[in-house]
Structures are given as C-alpha cells and as structure tokens.
N, CA, C and O atoms as a GROMACS GRO file, in nm:
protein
  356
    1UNK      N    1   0.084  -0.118   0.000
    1UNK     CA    2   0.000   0.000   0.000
    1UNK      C    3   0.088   0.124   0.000
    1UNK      O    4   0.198   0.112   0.055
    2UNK      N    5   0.053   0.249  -0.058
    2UNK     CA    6   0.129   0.358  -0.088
    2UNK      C    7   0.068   0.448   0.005
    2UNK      O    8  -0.046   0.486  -0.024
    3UNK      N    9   0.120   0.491   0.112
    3UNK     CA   10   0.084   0.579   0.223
    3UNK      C   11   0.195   0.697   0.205
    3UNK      O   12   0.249   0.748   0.303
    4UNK      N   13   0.222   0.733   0.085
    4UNK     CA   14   0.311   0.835   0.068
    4UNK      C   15   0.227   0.973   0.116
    4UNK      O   16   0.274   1.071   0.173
    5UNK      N   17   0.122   0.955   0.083
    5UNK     CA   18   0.064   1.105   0.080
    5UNK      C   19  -0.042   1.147   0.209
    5UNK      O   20  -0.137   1.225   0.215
    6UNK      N   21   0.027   1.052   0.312
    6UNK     CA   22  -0.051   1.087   0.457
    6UNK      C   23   0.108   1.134   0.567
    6UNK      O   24   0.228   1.136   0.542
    7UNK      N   25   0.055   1.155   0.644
    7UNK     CA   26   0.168   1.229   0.720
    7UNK      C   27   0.212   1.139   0.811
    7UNK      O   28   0.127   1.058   0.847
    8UNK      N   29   0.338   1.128   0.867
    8UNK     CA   30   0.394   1.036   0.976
    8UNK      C   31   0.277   0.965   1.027
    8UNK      O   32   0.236   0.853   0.994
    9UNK      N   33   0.223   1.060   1.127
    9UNK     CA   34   0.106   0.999   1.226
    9UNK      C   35   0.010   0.894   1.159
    9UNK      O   36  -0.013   0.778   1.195
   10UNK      N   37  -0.044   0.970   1.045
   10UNK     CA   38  -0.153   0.888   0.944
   10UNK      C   39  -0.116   0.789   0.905
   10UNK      O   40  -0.205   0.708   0.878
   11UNK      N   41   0.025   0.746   0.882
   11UNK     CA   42   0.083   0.636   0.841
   11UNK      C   43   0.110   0.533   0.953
   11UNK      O   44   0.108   0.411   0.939
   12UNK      N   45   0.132   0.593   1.053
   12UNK     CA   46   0.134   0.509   1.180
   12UNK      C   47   0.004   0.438   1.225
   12UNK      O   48  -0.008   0.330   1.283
   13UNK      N   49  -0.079   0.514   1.189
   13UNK     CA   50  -0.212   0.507   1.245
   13UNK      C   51  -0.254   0.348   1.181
   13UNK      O   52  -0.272   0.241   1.240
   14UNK      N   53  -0.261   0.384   1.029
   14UNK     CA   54  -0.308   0.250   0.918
   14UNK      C   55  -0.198   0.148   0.946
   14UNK      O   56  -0.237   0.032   0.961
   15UNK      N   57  -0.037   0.177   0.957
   15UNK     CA   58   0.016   0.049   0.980
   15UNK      C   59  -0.051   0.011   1.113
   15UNK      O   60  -0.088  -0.104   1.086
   16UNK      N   61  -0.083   0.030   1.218
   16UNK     CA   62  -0.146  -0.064   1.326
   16UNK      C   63  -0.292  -0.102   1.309
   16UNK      O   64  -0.344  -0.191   1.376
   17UNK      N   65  -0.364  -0.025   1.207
   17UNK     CA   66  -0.472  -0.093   1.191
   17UNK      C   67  -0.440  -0.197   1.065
   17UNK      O   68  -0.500  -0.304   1.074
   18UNK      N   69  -0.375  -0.185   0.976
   18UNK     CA   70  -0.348  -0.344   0.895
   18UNK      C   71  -0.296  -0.434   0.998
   18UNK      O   72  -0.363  -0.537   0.997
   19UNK      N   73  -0.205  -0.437   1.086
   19UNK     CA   74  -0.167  -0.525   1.190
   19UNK      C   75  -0.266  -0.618   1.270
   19UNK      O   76  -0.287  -0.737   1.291
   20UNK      N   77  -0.313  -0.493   1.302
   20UNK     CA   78  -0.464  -0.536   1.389
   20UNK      C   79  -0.559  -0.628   1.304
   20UNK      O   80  -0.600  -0.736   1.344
   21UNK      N   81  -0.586  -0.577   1.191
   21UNK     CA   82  -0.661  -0.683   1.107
   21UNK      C   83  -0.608  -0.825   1.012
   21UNK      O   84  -0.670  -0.918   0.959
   22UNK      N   85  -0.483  -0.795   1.021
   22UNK     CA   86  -0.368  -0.907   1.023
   22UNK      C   87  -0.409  -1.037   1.101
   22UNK      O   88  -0.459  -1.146   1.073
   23UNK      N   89  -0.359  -0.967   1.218
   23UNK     CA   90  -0.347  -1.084   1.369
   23UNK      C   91  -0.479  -1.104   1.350
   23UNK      O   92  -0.491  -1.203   1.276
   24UNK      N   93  -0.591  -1.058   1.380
   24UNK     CA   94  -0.773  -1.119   1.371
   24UNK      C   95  -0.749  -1.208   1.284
   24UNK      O   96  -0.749  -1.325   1.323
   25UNK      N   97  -0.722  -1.177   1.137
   25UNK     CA   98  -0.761  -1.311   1.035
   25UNK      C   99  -0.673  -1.450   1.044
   25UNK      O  100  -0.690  -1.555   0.982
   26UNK      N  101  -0.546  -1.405   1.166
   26UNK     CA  102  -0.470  -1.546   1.190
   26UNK      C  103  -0.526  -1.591   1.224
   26UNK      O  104  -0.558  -1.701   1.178
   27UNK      N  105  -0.614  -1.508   1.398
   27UNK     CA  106  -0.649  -1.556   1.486
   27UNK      C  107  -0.837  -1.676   1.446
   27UNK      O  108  -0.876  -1.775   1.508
   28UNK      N  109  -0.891  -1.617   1.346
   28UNK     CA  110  -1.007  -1.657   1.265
   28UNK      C  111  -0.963  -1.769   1.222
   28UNK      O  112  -1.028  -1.874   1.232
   29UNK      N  113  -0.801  -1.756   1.149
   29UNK     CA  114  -0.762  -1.903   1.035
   29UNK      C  115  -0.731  -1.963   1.178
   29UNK      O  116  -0.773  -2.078   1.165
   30UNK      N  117  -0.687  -1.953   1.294
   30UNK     CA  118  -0.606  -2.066   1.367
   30UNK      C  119  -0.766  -2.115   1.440
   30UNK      O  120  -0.786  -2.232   1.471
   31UNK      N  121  -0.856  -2.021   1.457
   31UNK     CA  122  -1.001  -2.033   1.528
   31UNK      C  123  -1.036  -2.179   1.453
   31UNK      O  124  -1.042  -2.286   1.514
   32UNK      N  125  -1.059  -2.160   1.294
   32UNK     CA  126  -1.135  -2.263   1.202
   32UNK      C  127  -1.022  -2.379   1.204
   32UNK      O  128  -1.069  -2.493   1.217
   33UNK      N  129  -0.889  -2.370   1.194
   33UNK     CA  130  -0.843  -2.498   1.188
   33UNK      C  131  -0.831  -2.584   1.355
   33UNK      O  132  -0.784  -2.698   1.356
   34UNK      N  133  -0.862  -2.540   1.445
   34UNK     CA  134  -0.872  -2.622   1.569
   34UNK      C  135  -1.034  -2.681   1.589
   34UNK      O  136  -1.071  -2.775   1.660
   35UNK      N  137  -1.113  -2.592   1.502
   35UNK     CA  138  -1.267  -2.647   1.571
   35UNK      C  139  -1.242  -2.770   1.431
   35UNK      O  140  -1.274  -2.888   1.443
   36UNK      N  141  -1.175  -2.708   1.294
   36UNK     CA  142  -1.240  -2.842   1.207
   36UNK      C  143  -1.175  -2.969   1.262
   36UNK      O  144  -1.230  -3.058   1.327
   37UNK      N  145  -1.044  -2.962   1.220
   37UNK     CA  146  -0.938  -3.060   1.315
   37UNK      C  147  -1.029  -3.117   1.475
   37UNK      O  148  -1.040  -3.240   1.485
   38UNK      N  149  -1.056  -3.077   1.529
   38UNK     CA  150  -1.116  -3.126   1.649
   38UNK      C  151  -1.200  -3.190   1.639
   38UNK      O  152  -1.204  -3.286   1.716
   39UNK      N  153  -1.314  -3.169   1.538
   39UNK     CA  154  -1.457  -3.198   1.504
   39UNK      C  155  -1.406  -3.334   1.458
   39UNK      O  156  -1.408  -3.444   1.513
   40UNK      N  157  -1.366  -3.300   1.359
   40UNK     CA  158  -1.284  -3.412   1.224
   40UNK      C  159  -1.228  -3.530   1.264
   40UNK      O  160  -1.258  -3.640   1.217
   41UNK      N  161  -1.131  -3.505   1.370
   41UNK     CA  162  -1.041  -3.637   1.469
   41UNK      C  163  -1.083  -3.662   1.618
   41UNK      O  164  -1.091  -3.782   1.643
   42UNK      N  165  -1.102  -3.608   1.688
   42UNK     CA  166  -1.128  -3.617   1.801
   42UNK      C  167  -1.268  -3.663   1.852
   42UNK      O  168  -1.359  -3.582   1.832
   43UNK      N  169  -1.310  -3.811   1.931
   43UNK     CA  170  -1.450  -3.821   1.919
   43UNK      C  171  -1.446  -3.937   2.004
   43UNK      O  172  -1.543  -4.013   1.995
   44UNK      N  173  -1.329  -3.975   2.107
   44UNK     CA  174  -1.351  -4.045   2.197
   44UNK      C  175  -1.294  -3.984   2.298
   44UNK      O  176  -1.177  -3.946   2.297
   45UNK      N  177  -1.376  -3.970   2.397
   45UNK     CA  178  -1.345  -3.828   2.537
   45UNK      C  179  -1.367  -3.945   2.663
   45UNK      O  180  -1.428  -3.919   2.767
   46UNK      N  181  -1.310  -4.068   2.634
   46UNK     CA  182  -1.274  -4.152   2.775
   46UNK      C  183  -1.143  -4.110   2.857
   46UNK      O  184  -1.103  -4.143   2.968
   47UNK      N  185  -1.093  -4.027   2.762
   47UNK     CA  186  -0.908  -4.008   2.800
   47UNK      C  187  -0.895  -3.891   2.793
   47UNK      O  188  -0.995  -3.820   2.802
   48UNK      N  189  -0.830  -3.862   2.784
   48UNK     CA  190  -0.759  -3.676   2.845
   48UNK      C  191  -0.668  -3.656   2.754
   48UNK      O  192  -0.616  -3.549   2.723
   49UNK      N  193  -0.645  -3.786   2.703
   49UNK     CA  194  -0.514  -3.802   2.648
   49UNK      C  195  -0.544  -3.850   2.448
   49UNK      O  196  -0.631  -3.934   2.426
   50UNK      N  197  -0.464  -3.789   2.322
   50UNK     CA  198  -0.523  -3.820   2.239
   50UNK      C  199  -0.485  -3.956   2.220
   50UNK      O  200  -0.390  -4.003   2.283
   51UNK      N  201  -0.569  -4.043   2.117
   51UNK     CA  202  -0.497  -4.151   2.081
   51UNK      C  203  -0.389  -4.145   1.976
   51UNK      O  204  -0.343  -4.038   1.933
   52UNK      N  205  -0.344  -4.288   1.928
   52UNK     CA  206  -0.227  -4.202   1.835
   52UNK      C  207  -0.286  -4.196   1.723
   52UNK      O  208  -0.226  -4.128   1.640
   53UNK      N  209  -0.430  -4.265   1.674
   53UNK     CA  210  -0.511  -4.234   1.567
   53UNK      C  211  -0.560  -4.119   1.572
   53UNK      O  212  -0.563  -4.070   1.459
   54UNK      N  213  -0.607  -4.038   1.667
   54UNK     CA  214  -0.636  -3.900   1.687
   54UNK      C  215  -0.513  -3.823   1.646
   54UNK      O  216  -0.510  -3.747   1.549
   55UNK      N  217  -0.398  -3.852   1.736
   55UNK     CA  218  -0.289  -3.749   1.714
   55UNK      C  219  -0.244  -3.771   1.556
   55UNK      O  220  -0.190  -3.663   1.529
   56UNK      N  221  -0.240  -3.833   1.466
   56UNK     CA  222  -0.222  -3.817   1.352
   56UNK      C  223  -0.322  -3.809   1.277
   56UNK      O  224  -0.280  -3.822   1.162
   57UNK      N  225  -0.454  -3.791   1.278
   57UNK     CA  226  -0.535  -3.734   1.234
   57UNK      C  227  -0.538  -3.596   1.228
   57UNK      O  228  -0.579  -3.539   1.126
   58UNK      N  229  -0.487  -3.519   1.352
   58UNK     CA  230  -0.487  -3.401   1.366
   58UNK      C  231  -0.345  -3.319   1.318
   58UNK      O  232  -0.320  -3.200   1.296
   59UNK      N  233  -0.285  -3.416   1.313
   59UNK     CA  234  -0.138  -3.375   1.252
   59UNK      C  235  -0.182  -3.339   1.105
   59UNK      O  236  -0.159  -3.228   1.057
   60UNK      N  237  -0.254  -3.451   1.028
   60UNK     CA  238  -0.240  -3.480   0.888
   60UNK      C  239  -0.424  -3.288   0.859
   60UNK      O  240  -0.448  -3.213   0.764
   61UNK      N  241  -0.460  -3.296   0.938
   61UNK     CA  242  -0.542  -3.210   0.932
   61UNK      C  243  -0.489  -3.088   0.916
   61UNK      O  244  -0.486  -3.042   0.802
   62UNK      N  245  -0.443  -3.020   1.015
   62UNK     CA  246  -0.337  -2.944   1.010
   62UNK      C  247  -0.268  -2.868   0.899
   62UNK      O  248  -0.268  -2.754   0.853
   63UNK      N  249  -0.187  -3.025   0.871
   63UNK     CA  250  -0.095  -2.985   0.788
   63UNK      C  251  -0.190  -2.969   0.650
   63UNK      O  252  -0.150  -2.905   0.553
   64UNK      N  253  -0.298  -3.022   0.654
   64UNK     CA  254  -0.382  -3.001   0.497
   64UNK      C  255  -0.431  -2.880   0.495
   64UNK      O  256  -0.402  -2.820   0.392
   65UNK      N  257  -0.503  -2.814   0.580
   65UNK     CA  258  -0.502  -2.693   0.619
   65UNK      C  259  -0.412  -2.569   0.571
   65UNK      O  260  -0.444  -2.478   0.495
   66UNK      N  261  -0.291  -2.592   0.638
   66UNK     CA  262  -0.222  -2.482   0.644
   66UNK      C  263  -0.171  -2.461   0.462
   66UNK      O  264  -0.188  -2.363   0.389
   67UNK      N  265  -0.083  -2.639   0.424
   67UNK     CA  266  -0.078  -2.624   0.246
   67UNK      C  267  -0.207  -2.549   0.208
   67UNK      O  268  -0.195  -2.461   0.122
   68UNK      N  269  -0.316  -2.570   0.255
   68UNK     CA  270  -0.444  -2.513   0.145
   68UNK      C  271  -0.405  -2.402   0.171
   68UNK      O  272  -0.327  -2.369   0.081
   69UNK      N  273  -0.418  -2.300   0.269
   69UNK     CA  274  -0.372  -2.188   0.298
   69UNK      C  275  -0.298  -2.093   0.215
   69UNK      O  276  -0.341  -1.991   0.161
   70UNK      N  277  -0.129  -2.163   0.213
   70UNK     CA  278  -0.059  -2.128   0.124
   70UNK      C  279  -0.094  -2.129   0.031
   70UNK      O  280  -0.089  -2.019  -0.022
   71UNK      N  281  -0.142  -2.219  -0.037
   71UNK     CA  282  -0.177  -2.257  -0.165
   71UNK      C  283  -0.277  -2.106  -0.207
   71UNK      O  284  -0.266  -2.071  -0.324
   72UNK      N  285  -0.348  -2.042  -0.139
   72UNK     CA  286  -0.443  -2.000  -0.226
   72UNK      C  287  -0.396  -1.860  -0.192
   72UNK      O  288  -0.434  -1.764  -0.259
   73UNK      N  289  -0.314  -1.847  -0.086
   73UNK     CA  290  -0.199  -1.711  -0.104
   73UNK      C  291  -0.162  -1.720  -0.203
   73UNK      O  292  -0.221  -1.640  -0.276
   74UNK      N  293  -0.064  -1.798  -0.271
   74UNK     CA  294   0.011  -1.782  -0.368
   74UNK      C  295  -0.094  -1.793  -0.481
   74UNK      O  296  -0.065  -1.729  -0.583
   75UNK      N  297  -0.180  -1.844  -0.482
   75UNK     CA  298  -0.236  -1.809  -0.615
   75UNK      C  299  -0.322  -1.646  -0.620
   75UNK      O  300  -0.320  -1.570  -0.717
   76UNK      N  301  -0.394  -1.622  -0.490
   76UNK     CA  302  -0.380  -1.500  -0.504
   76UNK      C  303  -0.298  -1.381  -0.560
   76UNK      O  304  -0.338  -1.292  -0.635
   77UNK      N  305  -0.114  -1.405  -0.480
   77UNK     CA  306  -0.026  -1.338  -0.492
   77UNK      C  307  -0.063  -1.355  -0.692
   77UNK      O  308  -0.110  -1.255  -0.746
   78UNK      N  309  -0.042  -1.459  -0.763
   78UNK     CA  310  -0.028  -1.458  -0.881
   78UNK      C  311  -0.154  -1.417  -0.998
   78UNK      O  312  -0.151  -1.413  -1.122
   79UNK      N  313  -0.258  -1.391  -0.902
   79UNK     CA  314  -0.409  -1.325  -0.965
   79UNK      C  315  -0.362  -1.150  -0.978
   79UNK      O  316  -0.380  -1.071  -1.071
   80UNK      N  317  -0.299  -1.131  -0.847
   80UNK     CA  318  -0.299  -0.984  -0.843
   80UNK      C  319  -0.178  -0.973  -0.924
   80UNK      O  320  -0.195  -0.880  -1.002
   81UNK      N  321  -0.065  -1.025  -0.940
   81UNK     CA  322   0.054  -0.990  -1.020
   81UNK      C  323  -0.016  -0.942  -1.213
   81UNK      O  324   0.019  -0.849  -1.285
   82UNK      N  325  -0.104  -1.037  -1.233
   82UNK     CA  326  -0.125  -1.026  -1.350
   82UNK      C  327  -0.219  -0.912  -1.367
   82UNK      O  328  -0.204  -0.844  -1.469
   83UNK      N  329  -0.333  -0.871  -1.267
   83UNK     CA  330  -0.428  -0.791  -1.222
   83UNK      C  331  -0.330  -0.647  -1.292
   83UNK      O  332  -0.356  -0.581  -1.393
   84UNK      N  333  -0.196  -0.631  -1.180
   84UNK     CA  334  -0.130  -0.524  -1.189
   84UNK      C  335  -0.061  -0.501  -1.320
   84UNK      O  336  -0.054  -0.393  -1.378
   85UNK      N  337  -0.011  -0.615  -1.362
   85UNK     CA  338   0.062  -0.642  -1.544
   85UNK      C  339  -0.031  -0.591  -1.641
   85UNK      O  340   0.019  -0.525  -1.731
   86UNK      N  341  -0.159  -0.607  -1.643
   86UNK     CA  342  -0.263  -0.618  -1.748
   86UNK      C  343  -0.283  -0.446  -1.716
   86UNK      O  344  -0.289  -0.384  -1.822
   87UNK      N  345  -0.293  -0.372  -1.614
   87UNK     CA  346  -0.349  -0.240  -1.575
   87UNK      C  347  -0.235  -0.180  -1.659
   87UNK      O  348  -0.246  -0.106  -1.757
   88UNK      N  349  -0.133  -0.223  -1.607
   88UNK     CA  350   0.047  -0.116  -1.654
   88UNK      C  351   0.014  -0.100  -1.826
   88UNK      O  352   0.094  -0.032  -1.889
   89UNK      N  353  -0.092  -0.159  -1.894
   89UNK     CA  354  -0.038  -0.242  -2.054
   89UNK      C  355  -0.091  -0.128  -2.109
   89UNK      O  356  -0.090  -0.111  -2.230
   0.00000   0.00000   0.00000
C-alpha cells in the first residue's frame, strides 16, 4: 500500500490498523483450523489423552489446512501480479 501522501502519524495510524486486522484473520484461520481438526479427529473423550489415531489425524489435518492456505496465497499473490501487469499495458 502507498501511504506516501498521509503524514507520519496517518501512516502510523493504518500500519497498526493493517496489523490489527492481520493478527484477527490469523487468529479466525487458527479459530477454524482447531474447531475443524477437532470436530474431524477427536470423538472419543474416555481419555484426556489423544490416541495415536487422533494425534495423527490431527497432525495430517493441520498440515492439509495450512498447504491449502498457502496454496491459495500464492495463487492469489499470482491473480494480483497479472491484475497489476494487465493495468500497466
């Protein structure tokens, strides 16, 4: 973002509110991957403790998760690259 044309303060101001809305959408992505993961693997509550079919359920959840994640950053990142290529033309 180009905050050239706001003043120190104004620029200070928006970098802590992108921050702020930063950390929320981790806190949203880390919210949805513990309730799905939980929902998904977890479903015998005799123990306290996971099983090891649980604990790698939740591993393999996880980790599918977070690749999807990336995954659709980077294709984002590569929607907007061309977005910006096609505008410059």
């Amino acid at each position: 973002m180009d905050f050239s044309g706001m003043n120190q303060a104004e620029q200070a101001h928006m970098t802590k509110v992108i921050e702020k809305k930063q950390m929320q959408d981790f806190l949203k992505m880390y919210s949805n991957i513990v309730e799905k993961c939980f929902s998904t693997c977890c479903n015998d509550f005799t123990s306290k403790a996971l099983t090891s079919k649980e604990d790698t359920c939740v591993t393999n959840c996880a980790e599918k998760w977070l690749k999807h994640s990336e995954r659709i950053g980077t294709r984002f990142a590569e929607l907007n690259a061309e977005m910006m290529e096609a505008q410059q033309k």
